[in-house]
C-alpha positions as CSV (number, residue, x, y, z in Angstrom):
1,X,99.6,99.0,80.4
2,X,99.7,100.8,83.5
3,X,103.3,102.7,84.6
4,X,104.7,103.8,87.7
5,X,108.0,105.1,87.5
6,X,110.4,105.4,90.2
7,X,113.4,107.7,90.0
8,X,116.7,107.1,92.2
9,X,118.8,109.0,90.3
10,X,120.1,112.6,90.6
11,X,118.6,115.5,88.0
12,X,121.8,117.1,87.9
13,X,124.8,114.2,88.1
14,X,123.2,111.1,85.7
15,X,120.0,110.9,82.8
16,X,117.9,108.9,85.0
17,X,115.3,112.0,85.3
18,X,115.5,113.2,81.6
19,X,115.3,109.2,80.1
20,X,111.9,108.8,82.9
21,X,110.7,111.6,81.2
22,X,111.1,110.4,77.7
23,X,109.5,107.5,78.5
24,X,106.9,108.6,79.9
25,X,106.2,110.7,77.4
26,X,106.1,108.1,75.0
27,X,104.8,105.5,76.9
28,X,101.0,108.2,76.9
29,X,101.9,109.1,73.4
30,X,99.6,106.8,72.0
31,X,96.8,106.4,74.5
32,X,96.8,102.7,75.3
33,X,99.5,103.4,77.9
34,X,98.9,105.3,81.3
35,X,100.8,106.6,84.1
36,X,99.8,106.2,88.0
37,X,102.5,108.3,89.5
38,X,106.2,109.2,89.6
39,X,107.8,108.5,93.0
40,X,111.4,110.3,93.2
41,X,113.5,108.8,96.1
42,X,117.4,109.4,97.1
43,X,119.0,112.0,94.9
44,X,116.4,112.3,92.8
45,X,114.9,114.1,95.0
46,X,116.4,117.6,94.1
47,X,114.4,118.0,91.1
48,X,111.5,119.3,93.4
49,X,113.4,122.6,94.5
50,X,112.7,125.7,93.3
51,X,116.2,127.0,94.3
52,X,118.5,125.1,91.2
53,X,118.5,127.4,88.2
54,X,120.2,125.4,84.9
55,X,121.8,127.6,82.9
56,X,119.5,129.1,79.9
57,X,120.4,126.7,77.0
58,X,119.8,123.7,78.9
59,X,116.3,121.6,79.7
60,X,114.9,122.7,83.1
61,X,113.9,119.4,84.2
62,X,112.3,120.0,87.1
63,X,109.7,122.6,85.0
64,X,109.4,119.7,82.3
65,X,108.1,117.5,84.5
66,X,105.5,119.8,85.9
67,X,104.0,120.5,82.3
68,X,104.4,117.0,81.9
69,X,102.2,116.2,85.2
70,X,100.1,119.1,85.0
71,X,99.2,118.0,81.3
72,X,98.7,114.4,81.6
73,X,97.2,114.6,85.0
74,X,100.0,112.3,87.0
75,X,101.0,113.2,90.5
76,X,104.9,113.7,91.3
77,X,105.8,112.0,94.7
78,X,109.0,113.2,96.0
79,X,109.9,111.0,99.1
80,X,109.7,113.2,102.4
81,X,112.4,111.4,104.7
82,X,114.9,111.9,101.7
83,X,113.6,115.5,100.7
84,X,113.6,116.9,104.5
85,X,117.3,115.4,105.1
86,X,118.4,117.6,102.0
87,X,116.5,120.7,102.8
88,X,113.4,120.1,100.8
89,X,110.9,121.4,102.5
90,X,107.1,122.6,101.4
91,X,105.3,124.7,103.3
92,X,103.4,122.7,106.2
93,X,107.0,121.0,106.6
94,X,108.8,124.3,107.0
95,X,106.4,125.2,109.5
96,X,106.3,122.0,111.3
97,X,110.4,122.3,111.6
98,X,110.0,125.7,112.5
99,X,112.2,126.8,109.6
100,X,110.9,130.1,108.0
101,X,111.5,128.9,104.0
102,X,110.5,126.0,101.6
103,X,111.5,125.2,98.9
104,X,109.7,122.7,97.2
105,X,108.2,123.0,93.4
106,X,104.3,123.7,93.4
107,X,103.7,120.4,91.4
108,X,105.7,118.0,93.3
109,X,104.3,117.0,96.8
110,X,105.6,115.3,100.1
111,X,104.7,111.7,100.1
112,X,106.1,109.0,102.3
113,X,107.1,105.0,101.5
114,X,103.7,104.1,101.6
115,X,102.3,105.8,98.7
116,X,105.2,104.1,96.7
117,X,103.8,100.6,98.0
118,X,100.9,102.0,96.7
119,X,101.8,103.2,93.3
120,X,103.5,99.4,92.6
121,X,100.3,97.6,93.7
122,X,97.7,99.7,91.8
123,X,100.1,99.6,88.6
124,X,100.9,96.8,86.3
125,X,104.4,97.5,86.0
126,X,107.1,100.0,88.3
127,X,109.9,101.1,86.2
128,X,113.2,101.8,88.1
129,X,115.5,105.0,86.9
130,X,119.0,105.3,88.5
């Protein structure tokens, strides 16, 4: 079966990152599975920046996904209308809206509806996390 996961929900305020995460990792665990892409949209969007700092005994989400992505080769979308309203900007953004910082984690990238459109067509099923 081929995943895409889409993630509503915030990194910080509800599970809906952490429980996309375990099942994504289980859903490659045994090889007959595979993942097109993650698409994070609305407040899930704050996992991408480099700025939120969890305190030492608890998961850094944000850095789990990127070994995760890094590992299983899987791009991390992060939805740019929602990311640029809260601040999250990468670098051809920041420079674009003339702002002199970015903040956006080097595995996730800027990505607009469209490649979620395209994520649902090319997989066989999109799983929603809220």
């Amino acid at each position: 079966m081929n995943y895409s996961l889409f993630i509503t929900g915030s990194p910080t305020a509800s599970r809906a990152c952490h429980s996309a995460l375990d099942f994504a990792e289980a859903a490659v665990t045994n090889g007959e599975n595979t993942i097109q892409g993650i698409f994070f949209y609305e407040e899930a969007v704050a996992i991408a920046t480099n700025l939120a700092m969890p305190p030492r005994d608890e998961c850094n989400i944000r850095d789990e996904w990127s070994i995760f992505a890094k590992q299983h080769k899987i791009p991390l979308y992060v939805c740019i209308a929602a990311a640029i309203r809260r601040g999250q900007l990468n670098e051809s953004e920041a420079k674009r809206h003339e702002v002199e910082h970015f903040v956006l984690a080097d595995e996730y990238q800027l990505e607009g509806l469209g490649s979620l459109v395209s994520l649902t067509l090319e997989s066989d099923r999109i799983v929603r996390f809220k």
